[in-house]
N, C-alpha and C positions, 0 to 999 in steps of 0.2 A: 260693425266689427264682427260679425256672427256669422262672415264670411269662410270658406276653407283655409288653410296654409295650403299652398302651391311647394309643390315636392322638387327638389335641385335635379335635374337628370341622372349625374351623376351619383346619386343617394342608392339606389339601388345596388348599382354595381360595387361600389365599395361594401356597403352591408354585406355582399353575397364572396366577396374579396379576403374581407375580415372573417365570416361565418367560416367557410372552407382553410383559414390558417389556424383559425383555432380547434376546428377537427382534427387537421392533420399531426397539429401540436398533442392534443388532446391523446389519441390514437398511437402516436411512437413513445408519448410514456408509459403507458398500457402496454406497448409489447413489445416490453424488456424480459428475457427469459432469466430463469437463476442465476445464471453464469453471468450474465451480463450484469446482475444487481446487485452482488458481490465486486466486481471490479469495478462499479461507482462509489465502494467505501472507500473514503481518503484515510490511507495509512499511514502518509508520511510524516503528518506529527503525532505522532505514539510516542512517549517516552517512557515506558516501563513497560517490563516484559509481563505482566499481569494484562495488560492491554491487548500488547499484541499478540496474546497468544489466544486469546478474545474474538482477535478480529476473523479468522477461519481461513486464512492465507497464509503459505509457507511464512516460518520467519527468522532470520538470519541472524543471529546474535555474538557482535564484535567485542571479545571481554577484555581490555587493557586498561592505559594508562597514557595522563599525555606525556609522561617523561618519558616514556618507552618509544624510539624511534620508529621501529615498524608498525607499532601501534598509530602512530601519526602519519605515517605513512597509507594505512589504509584509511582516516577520518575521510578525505575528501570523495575516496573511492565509494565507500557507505554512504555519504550523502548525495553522493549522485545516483546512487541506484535506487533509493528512497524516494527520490524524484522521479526519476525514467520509470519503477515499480510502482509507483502506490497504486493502492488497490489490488496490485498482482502478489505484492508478496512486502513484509514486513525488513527495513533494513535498522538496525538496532544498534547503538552503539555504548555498550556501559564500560564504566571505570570499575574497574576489578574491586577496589580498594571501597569503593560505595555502594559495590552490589556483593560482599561476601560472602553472604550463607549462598546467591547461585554460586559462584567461586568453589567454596568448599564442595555444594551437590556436584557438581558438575567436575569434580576431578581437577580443576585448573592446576597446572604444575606451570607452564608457558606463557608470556604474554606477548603479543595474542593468543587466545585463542579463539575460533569461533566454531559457536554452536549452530547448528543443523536442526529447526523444526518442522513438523509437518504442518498444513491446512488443520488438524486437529490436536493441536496443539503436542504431541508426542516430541521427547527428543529423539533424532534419528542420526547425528555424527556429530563430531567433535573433531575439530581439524587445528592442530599446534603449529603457531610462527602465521607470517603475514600471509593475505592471498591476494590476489589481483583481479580486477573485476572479471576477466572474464570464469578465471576459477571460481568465483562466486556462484556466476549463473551457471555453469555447468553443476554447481554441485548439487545447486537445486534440481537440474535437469534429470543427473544419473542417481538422486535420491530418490524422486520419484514422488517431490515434496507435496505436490497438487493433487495425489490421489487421495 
C-alpha cells in the first residue's frame, strides 16, 4: 500500500476553475467604491426616523393617519418606493398621532404631511396634502437631497 494515489485528470483543471472564481469573487468585493457601499445598506426596513436619519441617505417622511384618506392613499406609493430605493434613499411612513413631539417640531397643521431630509440628516422641506410618486422623487431631485 506505500504506493502513490494516481491524480483524476480532471483534478487540475477544476482546482485552477475554482482558484480563479474565487479571485474574481474575492477582487469585486474589494472594489466597491464609497458610493457603491452606501447603496448596499438595506434601508427599507427602518421603522423610525432615529434610524433613518442614521443611515446617510435622503429620507422622506409621510406624517398621517390611517383614517385620513390621502394619507392612505399615498401608503402603497411609500412602500413602493422603499423597495425600488433602499439603499438610495429612506421612505418612512409614521402616524401623526404616535409620533407627536416630531408633529409638534415639525409644524404639522395638515395630514399629510411629508417631510424632506437630507443624506445628513438636516430637515430641508415640508410639503402639506398628498404627493404622488413621481413628486416624491422629484422632490428629492430639485432638493438636492444626496449632496
Amino acid at each position: 500500500m506505500g504506493g502513490k494515489m494516481k491524480e483524476h485528470p480532471g483534478f487540475r483543471s477544476l482546482t485552477l476553475i475554482l482558484l480563479l472564481f474565487s479571485l474574481v469573487g474575492w477582487f469585486g468585493l474589494i472594489a466597491v467604491d464609497h458610493d457603491q457601499a452606501g447603496a448596499a445598506l438595506a434601508t427599507k426596513n427602518i421603522k423610525t426616523l432615529a434610524e433613518a436619519l442614521k443611515a446617510g441617505v435622503p429620507v422622506v417622511v409621510k406624517l398621517g393617519s390611517d383614517k385620513c384618506i390621502p394619507c392612505r392613499k399615498m401608503n402603497p406609493i411609500m412602500q413602493e418606493l422603499a423597495a425600488e430605493q433602499n439603499g438610495k434613499a429612506v421612505f418612512l411612513k409614521l402616524d401623526v398621532y404616535e409620533s407627536r413631539a416630531l408633529a409638534k417640531a415639525a409644524g404639522v397643521r395638515v395630514i399629510p404631511t411629508v417631510l424632506f431630509y437630507d443624506k445628513h440628516g438636516k430637515l430641508k422641506a415640508k410639503y402639506e396634502g398628498g404627493m404622488s410618486k413621481e413628486d416624491l422623487l422629484k422632490g428629492i431631485k430639485e432638493l438636492r437631497l444626496n449632496k
